[in-house]
OpenMM code with the backbone's topology and positions (N, CA, C; nanometers):
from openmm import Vec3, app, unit

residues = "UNK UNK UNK UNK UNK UNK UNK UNK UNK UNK UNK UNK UNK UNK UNK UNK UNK UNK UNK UNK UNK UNK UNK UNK UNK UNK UNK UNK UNK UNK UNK UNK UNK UNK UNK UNK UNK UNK UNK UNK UNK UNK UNK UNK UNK UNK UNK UNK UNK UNK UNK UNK UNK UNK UNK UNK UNK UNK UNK UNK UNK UNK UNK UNK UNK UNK UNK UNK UNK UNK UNK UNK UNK UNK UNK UNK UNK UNK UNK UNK UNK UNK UNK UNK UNK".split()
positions = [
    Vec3(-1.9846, -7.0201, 4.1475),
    Vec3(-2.1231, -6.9995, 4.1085),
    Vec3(-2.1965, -6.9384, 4.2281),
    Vec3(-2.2967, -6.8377, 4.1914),
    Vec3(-2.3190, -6.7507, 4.3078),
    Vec3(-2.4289, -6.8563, 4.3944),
    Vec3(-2.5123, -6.9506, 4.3344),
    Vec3(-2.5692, -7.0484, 4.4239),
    Vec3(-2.5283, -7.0930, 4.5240),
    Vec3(-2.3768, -7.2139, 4.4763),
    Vec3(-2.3003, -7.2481, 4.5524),
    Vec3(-2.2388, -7.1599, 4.6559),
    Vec3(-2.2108, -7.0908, 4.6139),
    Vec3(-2.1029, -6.9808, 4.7199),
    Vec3(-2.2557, -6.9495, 4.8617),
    Vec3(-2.3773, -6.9368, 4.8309),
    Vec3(-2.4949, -6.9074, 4.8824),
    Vec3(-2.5816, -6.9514, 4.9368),
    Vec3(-2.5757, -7.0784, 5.0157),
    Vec3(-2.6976, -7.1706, 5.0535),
    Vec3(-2.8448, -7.0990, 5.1135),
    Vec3(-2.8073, -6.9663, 5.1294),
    Vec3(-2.9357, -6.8823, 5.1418),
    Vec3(-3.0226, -6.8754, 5.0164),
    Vec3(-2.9506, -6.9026, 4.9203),
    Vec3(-2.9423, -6.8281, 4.8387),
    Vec3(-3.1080, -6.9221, 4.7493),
    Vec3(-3.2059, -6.9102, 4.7156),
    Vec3(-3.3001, -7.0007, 4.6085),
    Vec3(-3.2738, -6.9239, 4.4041),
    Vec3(-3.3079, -7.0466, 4.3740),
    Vec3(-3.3508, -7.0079, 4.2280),
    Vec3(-3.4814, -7.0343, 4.1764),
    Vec3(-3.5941, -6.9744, 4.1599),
    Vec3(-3.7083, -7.0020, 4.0801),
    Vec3(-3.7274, -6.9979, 3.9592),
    Vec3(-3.7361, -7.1094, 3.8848),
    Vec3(-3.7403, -7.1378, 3.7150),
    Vec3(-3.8888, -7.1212, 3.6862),
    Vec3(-3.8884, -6.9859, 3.6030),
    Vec3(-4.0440, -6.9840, 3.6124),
    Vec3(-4.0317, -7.0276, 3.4389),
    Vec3(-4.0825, -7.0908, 3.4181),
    Vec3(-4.1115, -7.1584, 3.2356),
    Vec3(-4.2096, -7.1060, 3.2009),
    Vec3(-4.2279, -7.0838, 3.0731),
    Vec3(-4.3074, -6.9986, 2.9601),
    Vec3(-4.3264, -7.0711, 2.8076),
    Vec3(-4.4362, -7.0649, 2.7796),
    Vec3(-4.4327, -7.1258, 2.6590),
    Vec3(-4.4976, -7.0209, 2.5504),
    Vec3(-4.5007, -7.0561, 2.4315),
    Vec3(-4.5719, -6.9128, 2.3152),
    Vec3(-4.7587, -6.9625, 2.3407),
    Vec3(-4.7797, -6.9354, 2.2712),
    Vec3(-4.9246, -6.8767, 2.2936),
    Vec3(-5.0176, -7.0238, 2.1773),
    Vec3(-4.9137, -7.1013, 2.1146),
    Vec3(-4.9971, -7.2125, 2.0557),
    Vec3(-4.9826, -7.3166, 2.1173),
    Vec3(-5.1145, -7.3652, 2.0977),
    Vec3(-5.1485, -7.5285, 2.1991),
    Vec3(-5.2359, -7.5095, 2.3312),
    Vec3(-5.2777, -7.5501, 2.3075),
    Vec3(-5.3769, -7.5611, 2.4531),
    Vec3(-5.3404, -7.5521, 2.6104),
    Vec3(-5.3639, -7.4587, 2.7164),
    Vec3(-5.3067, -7.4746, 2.8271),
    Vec3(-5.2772, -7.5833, 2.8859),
    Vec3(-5.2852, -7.6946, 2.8737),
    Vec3(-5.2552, -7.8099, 2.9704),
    Vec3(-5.1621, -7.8779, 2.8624),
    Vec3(-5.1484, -7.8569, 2.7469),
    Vec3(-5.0002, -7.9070, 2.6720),
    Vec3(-4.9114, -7.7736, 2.7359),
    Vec3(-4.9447, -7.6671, 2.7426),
    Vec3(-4.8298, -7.5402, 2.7264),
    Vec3(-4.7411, -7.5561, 2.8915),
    Vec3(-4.9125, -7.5792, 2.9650),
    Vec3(-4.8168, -7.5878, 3.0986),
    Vec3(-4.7360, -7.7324, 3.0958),
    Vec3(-4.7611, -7.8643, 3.0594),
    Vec3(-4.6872, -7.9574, 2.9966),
    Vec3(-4.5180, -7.9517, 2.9285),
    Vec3(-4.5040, -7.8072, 2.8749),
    Vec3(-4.4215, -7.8345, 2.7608),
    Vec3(-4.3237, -7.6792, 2.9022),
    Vec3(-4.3910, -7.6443, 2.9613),
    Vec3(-4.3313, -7.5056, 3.0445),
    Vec3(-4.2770, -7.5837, 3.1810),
    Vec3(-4.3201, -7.7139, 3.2215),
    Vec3(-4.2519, -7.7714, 3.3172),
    Vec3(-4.1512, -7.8757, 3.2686),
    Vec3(-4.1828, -7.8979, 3.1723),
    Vec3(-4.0448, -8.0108, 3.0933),
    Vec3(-3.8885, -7.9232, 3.0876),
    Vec3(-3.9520, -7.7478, 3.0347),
    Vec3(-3.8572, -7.6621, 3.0512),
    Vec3(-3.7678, -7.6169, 3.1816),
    Vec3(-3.8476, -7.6246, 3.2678),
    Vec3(-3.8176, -7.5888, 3.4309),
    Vec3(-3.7007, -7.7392, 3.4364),
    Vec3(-3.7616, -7.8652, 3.4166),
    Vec3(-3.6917, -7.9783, 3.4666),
    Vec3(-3.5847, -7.9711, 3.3727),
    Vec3(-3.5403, -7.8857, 3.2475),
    Vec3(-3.4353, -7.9570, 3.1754),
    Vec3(-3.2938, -7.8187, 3.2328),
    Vec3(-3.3719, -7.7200, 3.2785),
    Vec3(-3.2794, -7.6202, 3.3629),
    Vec3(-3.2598, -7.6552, 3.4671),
    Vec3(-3.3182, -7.7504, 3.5853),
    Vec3(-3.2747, -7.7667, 3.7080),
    Vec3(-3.2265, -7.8843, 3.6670),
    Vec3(-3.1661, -7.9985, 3.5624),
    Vec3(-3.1020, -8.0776, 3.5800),
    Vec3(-3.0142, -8.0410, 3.5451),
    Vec3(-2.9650, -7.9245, 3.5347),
    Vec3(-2.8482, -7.8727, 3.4343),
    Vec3(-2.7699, -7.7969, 3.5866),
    Vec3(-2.8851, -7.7578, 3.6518),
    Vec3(-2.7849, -7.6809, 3.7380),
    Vec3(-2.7678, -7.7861, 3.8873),
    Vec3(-2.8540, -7.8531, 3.8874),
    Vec3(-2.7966, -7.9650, 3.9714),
    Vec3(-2.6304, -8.0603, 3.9124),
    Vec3(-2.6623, -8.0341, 3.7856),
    Vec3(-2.5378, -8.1088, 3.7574),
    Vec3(-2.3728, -7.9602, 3.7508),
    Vec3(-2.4400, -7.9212, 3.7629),
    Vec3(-2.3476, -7.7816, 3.8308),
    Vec3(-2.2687, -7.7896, 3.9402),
    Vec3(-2.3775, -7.8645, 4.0215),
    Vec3(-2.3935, -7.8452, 4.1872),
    Vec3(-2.4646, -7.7800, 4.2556),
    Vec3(-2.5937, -7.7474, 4.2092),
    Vec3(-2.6342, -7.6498, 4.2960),
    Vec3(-2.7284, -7.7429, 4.3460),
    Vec3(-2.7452, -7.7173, 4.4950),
    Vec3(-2.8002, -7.7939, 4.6123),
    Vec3(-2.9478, -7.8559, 4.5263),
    Vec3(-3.0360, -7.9502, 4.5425),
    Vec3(-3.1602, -7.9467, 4.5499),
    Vec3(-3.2488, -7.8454, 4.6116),
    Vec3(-3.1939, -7.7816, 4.7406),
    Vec3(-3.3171, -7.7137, 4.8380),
    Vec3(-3.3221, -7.5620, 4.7399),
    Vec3(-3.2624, -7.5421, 4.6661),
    Vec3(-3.2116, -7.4314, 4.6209),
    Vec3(-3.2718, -7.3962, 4.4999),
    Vec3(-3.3388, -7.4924, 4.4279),
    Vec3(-3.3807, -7.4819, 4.3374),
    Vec3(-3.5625, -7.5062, 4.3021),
    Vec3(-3.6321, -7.3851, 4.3099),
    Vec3(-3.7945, -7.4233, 4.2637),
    Vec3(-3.7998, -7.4106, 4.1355),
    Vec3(-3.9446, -7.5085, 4.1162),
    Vec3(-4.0219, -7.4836, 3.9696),
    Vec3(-4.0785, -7.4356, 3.9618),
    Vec3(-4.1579, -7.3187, 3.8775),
    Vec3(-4.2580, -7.2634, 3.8576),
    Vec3(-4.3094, -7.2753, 3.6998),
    Vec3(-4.3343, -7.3517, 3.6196),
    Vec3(-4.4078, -7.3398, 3.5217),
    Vec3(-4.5396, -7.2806, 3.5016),
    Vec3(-4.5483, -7.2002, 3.4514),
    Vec3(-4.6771, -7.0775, 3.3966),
    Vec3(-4.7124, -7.1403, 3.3021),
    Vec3(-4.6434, -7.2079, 3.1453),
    Vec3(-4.7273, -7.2188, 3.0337),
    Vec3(-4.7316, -7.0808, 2.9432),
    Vec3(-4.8480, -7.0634, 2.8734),
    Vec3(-4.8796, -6.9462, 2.7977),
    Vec3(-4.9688, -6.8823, 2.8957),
    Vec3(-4.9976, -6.8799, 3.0012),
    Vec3(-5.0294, -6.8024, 3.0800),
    Vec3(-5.0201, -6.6748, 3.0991),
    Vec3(-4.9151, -6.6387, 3.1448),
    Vec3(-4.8297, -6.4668, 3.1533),
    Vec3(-4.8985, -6.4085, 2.9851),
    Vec3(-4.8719, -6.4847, 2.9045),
    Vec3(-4.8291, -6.4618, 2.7714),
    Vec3(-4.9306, -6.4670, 2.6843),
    Vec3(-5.0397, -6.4906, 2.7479),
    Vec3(-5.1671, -6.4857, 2.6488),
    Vec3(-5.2248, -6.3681, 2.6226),
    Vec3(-5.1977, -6.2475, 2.6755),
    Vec3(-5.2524, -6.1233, 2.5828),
    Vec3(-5.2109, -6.0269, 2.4907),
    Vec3(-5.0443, -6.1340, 2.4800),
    Vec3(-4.9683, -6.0762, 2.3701),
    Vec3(-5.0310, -6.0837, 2.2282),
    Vec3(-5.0232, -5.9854, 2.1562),
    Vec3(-5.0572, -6.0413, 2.0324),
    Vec3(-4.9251, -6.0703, 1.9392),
    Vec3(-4.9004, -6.1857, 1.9061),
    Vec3(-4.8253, -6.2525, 1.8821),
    Vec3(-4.8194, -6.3611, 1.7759),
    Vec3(-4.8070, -6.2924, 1.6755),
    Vec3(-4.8572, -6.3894, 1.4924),
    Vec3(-4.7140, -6.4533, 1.4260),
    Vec3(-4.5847, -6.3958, 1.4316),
    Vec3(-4.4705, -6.4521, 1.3982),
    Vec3(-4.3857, -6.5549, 1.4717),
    Vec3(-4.3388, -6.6458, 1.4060),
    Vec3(-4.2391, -6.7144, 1.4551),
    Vec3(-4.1367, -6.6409, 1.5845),
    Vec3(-4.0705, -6.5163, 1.4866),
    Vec3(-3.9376, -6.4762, 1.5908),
    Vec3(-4.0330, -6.4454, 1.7010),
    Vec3(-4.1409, -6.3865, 1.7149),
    Vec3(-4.2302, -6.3445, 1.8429),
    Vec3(-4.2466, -6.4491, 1.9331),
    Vec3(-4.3139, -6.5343, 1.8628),
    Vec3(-4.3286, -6.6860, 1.9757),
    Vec3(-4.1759, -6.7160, 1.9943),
    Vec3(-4.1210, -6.7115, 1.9581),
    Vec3(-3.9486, -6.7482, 2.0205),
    Vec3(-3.9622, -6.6976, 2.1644),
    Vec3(-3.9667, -6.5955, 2.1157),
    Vec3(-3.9027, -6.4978, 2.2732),
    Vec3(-4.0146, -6.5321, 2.3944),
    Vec3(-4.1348, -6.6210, 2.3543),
    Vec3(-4.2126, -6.6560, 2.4537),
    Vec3(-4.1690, -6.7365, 2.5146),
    Vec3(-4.0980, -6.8224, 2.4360),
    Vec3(-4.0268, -6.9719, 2.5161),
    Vec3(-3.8958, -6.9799, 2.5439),
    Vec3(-3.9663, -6.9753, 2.6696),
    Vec3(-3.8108, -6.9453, 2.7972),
    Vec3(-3.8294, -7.0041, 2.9663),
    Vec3(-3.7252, -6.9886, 3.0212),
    Vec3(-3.7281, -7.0413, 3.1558),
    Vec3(-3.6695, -6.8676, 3.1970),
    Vec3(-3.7111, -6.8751, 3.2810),
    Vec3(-3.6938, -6.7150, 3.3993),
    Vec3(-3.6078, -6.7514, 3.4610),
    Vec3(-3.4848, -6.7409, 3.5251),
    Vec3(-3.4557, -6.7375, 3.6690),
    Vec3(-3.4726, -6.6310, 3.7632),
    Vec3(-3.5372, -6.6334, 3.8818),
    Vec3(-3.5463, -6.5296, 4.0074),
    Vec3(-3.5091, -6.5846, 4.1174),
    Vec3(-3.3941, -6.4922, 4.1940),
    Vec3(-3.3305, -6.5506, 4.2470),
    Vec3(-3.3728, -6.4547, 4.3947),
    Vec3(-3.3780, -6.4950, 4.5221),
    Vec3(-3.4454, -6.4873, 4.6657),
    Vec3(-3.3614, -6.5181, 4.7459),
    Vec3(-3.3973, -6.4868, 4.8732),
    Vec3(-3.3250, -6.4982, 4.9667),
    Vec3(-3.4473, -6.5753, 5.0295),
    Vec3(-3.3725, -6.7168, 5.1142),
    Vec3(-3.5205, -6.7637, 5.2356),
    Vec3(-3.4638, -6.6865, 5.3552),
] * unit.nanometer
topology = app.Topology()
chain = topology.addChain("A")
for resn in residues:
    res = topology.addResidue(resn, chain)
    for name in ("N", "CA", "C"):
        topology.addAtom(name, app.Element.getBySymbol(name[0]), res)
């Protein structure tokens, strides 16, 4: 795993939610997302130091116009971006 192989190496889970519910549920429901990807890759192995959260919410995503189901799908997601410290 390129983490492991990398202790330089960070991951930032930036979480996203669709555009219904109020910002303080969305950012709520966009950091539950961040925590259910970094327990996944801790159980991988990848270091703690290695791994940030970034939950946004519907933030990014609020000037989409965005009325269908499959649309709000593709809002709700976790990002990975991966850095060098």
């Amino acid at each position: 795993m390129k983490l492991k192989e990398n202790p330089q190496l960070v991951v930032i889970l930036v979480g996203h939610t669709d555009n219904l519910g109020s910002a303080a549920y969305n950012l709520a429901v966009a950091d539950r997302r961040t925590e259910a990807v970094s327990d996944r890759l801790r159980a991988l192995g990848v270091a703690r130091n290695q791994i940030r959260r970034q939950p946004v919410g519907s933030e990014k995503n609020s000037k989409l116009k965005c009325d269908s189901e499959a649309c709000r799908r593709t809002m709700r997601r976790v990002e990975l971006v991966y850095e060098w410290r």
